[in-house]
C-alpha positions as CSV (number, residue, x, y, z in Angstrom):
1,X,-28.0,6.8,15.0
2,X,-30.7,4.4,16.5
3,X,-28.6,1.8,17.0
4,X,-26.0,3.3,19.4
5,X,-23.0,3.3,17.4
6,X,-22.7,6.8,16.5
7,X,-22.2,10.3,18.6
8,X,-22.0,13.9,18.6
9,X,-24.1,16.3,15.9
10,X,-21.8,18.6,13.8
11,X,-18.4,16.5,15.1
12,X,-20.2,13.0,15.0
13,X,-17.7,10.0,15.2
14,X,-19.4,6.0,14.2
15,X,-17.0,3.4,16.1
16,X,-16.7,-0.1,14.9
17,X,-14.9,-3.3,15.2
18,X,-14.4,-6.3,18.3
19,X,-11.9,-7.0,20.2
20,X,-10.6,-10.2,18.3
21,X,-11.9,-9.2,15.1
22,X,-9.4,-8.5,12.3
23,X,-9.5,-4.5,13.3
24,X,-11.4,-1.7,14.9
25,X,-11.7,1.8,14.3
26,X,-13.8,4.8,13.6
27,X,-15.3,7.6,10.9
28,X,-14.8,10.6,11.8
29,X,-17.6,13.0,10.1
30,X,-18.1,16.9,10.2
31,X,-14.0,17.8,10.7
32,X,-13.1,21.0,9.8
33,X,-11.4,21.1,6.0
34,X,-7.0,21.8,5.9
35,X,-6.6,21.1,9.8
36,X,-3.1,19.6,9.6
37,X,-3.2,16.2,10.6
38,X,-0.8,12.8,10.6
39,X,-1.0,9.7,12.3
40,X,2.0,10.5,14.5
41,X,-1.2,13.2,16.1
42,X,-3.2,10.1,17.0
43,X,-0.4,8.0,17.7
44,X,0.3,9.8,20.7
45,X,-2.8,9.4,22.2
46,X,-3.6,5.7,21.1
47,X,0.0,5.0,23.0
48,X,-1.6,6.6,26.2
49,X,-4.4,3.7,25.8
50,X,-2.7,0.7,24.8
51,X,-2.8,-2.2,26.4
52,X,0.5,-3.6,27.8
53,X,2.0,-0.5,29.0
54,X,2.9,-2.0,32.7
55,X,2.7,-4.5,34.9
56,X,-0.3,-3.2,36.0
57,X,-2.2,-2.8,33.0
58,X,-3.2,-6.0,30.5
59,X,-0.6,-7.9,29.5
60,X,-2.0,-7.9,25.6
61,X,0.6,-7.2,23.3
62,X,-1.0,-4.8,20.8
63,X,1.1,-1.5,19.2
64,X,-2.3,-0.5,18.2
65,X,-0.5,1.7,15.0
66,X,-3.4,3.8,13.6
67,X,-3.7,4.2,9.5
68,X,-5.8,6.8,8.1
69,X,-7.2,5.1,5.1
70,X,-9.5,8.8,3.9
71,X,-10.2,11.9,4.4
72,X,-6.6,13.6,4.8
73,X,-4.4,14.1,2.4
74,X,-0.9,16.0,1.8
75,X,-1.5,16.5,5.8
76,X,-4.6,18.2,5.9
77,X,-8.1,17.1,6.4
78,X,-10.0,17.8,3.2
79,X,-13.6,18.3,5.2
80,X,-14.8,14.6,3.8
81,X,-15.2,11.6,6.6
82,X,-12.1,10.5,8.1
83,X,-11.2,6.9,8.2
84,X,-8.9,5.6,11.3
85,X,-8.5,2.1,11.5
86,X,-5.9,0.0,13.9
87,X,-5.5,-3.6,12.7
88,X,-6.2,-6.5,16.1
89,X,-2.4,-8.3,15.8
90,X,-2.2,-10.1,19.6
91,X,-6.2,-11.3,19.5
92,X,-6.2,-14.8,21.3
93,X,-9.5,-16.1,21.3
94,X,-9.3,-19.5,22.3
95,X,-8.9,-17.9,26.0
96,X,-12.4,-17.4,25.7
97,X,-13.9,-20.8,24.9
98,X,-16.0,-21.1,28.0
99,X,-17.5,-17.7,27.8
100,X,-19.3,-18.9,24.4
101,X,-21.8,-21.1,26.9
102,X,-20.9,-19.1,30.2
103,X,-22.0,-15.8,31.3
104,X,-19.5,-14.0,33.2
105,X,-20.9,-11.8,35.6
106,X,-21.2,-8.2,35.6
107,X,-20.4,-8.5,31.7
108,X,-22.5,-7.7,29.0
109,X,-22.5,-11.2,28.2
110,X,-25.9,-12.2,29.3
111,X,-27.3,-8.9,28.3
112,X,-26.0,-8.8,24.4
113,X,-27.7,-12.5,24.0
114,X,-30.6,-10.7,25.4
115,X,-30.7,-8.6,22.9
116,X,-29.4,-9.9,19.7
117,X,-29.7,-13.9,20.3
118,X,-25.8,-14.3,18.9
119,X,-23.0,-12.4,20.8
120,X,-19.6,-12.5,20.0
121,X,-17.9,-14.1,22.5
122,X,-14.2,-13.6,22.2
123,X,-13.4,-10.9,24.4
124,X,-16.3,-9.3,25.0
125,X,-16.4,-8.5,21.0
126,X,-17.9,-5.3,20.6
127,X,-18.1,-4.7,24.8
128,X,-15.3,-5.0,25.4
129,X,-12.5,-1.8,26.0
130,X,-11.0,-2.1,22.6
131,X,-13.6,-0.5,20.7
132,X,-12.6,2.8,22.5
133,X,-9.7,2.8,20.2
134,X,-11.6,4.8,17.5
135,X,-13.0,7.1,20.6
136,X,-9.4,7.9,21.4
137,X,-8.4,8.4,17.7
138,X,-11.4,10.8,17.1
139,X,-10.6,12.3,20.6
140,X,-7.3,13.7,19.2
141,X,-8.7,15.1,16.3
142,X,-10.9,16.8,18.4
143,X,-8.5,17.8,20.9
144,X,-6.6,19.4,17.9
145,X,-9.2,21.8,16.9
146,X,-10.0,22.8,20.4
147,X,-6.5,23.5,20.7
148,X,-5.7,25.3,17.6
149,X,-8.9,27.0,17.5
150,X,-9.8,28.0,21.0
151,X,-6.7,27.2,23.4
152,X,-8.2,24.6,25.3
153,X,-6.4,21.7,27.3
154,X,-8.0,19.1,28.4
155,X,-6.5,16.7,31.6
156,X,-7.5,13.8,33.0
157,X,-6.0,12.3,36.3
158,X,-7.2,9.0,38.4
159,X,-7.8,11.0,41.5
160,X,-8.7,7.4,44.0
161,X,-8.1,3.9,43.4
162,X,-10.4,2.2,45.8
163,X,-10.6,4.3,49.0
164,X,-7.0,5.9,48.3
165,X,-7.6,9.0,47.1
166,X,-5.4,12.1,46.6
167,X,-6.3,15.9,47.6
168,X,-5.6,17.4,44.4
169,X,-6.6,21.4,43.0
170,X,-7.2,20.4,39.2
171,X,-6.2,24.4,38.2
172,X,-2.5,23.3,39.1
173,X,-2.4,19.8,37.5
174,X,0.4,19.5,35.1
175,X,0.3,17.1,32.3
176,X,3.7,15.9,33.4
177,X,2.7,15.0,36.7
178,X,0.0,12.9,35.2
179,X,2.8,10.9,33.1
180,X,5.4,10.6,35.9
181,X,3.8,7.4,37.2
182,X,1.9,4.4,35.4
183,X,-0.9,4.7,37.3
184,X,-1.3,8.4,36.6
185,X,-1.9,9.8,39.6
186,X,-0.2,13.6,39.6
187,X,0.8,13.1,43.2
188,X,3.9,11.1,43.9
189,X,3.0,9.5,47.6
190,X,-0.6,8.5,46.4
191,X,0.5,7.1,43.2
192,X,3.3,4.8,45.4
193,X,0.2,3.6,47.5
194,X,-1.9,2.9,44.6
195,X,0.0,1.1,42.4
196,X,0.7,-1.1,45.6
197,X,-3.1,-2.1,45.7
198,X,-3.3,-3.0,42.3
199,X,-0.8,-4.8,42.5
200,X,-1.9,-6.8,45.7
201,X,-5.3,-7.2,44.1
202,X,-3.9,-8.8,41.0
203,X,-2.1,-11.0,42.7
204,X,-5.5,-12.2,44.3
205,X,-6.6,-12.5,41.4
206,X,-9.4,-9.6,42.3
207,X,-9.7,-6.0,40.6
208,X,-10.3,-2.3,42.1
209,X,-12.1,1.0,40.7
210,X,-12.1,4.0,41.2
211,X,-12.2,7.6,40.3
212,X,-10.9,9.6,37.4
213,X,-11.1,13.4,37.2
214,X,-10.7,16.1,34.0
215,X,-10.2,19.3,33.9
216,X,-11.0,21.7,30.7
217,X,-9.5,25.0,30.6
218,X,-9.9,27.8,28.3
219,X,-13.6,26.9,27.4
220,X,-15.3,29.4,25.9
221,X,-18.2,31.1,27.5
222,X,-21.3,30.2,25.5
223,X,-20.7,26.5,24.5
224,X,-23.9,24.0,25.4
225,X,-27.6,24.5,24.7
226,X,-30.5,24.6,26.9
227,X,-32.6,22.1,28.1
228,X,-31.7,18.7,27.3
229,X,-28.6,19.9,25.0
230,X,-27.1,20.9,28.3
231,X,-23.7,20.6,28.5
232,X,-23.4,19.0,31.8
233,X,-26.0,16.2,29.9
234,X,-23.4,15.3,27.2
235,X,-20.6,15.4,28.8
236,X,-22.4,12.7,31.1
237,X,-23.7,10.6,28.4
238,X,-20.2,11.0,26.9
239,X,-18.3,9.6,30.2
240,X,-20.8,7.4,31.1
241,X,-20.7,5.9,27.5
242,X,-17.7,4.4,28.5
243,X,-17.0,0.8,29.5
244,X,-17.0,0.3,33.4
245,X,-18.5,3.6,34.4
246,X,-20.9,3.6,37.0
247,X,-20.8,7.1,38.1
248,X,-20.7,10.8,37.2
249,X,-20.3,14.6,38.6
250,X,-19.4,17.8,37.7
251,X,-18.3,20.5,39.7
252,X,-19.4,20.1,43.9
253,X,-20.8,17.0,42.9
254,X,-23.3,15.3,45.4
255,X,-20.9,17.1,48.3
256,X,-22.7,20.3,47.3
257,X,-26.3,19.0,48.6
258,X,-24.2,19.1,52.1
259,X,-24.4,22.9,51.1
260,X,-26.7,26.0,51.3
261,X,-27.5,28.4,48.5
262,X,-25.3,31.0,50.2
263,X,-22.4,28.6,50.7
264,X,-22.6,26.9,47.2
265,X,-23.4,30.0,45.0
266,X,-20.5,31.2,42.7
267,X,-20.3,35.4,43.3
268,X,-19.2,37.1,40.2
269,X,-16.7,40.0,40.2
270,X,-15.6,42.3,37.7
271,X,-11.5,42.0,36.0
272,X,-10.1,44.1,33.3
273,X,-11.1,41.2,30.9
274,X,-14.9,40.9,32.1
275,X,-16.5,38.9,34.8
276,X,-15.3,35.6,36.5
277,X,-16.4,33.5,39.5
278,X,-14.9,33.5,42.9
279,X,-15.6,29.9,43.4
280,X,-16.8,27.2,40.3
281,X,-18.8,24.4,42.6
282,X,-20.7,25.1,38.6
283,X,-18.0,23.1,37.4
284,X,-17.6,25.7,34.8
285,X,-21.3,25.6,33.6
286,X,-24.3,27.0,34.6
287,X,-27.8,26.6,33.0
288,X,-26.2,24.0,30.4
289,X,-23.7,26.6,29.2
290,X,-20.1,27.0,29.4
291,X,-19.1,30.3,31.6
292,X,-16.0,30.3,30.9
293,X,-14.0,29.1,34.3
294,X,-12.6,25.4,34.1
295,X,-14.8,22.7,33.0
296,X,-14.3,20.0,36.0
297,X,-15.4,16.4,36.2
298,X,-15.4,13.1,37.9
299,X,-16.2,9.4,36.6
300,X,-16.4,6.4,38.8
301,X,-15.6,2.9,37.0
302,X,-16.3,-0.1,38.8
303,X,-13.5,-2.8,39.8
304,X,-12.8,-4.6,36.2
305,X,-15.4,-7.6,36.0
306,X,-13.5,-10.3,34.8
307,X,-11.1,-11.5,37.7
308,X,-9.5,-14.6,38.3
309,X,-11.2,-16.1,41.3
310,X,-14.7,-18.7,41.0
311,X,-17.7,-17.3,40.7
312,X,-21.3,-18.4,40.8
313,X,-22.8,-18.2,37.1
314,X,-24.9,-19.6,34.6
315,X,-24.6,-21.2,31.5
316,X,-26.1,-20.3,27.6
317,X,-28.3,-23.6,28.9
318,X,-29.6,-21.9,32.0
319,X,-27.5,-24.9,34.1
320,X,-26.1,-23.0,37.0
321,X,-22.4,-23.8,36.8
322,X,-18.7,-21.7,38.5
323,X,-16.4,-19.7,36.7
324,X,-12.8,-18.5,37.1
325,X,-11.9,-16.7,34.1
326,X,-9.4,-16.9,31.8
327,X,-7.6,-14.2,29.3
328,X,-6.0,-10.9,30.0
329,X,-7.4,-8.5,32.2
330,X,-6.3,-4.9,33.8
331,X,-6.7,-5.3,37.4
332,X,-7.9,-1.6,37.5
333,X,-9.0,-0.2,34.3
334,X,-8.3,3.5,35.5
335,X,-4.9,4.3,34.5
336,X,-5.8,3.1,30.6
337,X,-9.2,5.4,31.0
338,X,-7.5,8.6,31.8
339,X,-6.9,9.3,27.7
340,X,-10.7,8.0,27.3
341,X,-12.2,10.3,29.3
342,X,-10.1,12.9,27.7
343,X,-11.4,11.9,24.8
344,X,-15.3,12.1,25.5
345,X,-14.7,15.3,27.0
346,X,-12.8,16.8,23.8
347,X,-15.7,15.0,21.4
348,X,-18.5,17.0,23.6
349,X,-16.8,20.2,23.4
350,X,-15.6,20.1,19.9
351,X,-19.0,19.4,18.7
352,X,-20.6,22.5,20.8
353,X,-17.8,24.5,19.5
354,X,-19.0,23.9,16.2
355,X,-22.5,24.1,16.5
356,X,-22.2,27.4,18.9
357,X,-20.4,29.0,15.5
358,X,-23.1,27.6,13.3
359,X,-25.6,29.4,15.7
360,X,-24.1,32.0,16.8
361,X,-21.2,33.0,15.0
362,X,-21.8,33.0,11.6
363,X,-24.7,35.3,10.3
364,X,-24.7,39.7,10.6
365,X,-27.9,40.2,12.4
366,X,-28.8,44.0,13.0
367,X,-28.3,45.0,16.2
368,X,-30.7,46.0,19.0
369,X,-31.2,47.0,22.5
370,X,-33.6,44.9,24.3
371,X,-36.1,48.1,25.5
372,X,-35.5,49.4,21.6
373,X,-36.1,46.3,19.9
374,X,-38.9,46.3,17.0
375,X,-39.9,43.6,15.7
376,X,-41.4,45.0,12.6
377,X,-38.3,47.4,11.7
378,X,-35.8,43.8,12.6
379,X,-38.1,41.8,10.1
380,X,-37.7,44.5,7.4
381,X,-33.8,44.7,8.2
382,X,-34.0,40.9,7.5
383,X,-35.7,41.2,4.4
């Protein structure tokens, strides 16, 4: 776990591989035993991810077709680790051959020599986007047991590319809307005016960033922990795990220090079905726990670093030298992070719906008021 490889606690995934390597993948640990599960489940969600998708994505040529080499079998997962694997077919590293004396900037090139003192240059090896392919792959298994064992969808949107940015309520978001265009935006006008920038800036050569935002519905009231088990906290070490992201919020955001108490405090109100929020600036938690409105977030990724235009550098050497880049690039990684931070999101809450059960859901304790509780009569109950 010390070595950063590894996430979650109950649902814990270990990632592995670089980007021209022979293959990357993940192990899947802590999965619920007979959950029905095939490659076509993951399949859907690597496709999402792929590189190559459009013309404004990478131009790598990968299928990225996912074998589960353990811990399913006859369709169902037998409780074991799970071993997803997707074999590197398009890999080209000789369009890397100055990176292996050249740091580019803004990569973790400089920083992994740091480090290590050897670095896989090719790519970006183990920096590089690819290795979210076992993120994505665990993602859907997660997404399956929130789905099947809770009812909860979770949607990811880019929301602004650059400073074009659509007004959106994520309660009305559709799934569909988010497919309709490549550059999944959910609203048609703003998608048009988007996918005209990235196109511009990869003619320049250039890249843009942007925001993506997710929305979890159907969450559970009680999932999260306390303190630093908070759910907000994961869910931002989840997102912010993720190559190019620079930036995290949940519900208002920053825009609620604009705010007063009054203005920014959810009121609850009594329904037939219990209490609710009038408003969720919470973002769906408060005090690190789930309370049951819609989980909503926001990540900020940076312009894609490696662009096509000279820039000032240095060398392995410490010679200062100019590079332009080679290889293939997205000019904006946000359309092909939309399924990541999906992903993430469905790893955090999978794992805090399993270790909520293991708490809280599994054991008959005897009941109690809190003004009639005694201690001495619970301990002999227990005993």
């Amino acid at each position: 776990m010390a070595n950063g490889n590894c996430f979650g606690v109950l649902f814990s995934i270990t990632t592995y591989g670089e980007s021209h390597g022979g293959a990357v993948g993940v192990v899947v640990d802590g999965c619920p035993p007979r959950l029905p599960l095939t490659e076509a489940d993951i399949q859907a969600e690597l496709d999402r991810r792929r590189p190559g998708q459009s013309h404004i994505t990478t131009p790598r040529k990968e299928a990225d077709r996912c074998e589960i080499t353990a811990g399913v079998f006859q369709g169902l997962t037998l409780g074991t680790p799970i071993h997803i694997m997707v074999r590197n077919q398009d890999a080209r590293p000789q369009d890397y051959s100055e990176m292996a004396t050249t740091f580019r900037p803004s990569h973790a090139d400089a920083t992994y020599q740091a480090k290590y003192g050897i670095r896989n240059w090719q790519g970006g090896g183990r920096a590089s986007a690819r290795e979210t392919i076992g993120r994505v792959a665990a993602g859907a298994i997660a997404k399956k047991i929130l789905r099947l064992a809770a009812g909860v969808e979770i949607l990811a949107y880019v929301q602004r590319v650059k400073d074009i940015e659509a007004q959106l309520d994520p309660a009305q978001v559709t799934p569909e809307q988010v497919e309709a265009n490549i550059v999944r935006c959910p609203h048609p006008q703003v998608a048009a005016a988007m996918i005209q920038a990235i196109e511009a800036a990869g003619r320049e050569g250039d890249s843009l960033g942007g925001v993506v935002e997710c929305v979890a519905r159907h969450v559970p009231r009680g999932l999260g922990s306390p303190v630093f088990d908070k759910l907000e906290a994961d869910l931002a070490k989840a997102v912010m795990s993720l190559p190019a992201s620079k930036g995290f919020e949940i519900g208002s955001g920053f825009a609620g220090t604009y705010l007063t108490g009054k203005q920014h405090n959810d009121e609850f109100y009594m329904t037939p079905s219990g209490w609710r929020t009038r408003s969720n600036r919470s973002g769906g938690v408060q005090g690190g726990i789930a309370n049951g409105e819609d989980i909503t977030l926001r990540v900020a990724f940076k312009p894609t670093a490696t662009i096509r235009q000279a820039q000032n550098t240095v060398t392995l050497d410490g010679e200062d030298t100019v590079l332009a880049a080679r290889g293939r690039h997205d000019p904006c990684v946000l359309p092909r992070a939309v399924p990541m931070v999906e992903a993430m999101v469905a790893l955090v809450l999978c794992d805090h719906l399993l270790r909520h059960q293991a708490q809280c859901g599994s054991l008959n304790l005897p009941e109690w008021e809190g003004s009639r509780f005694n201690a001495s009569e619970t301990a002999q109950a227990l005993t």
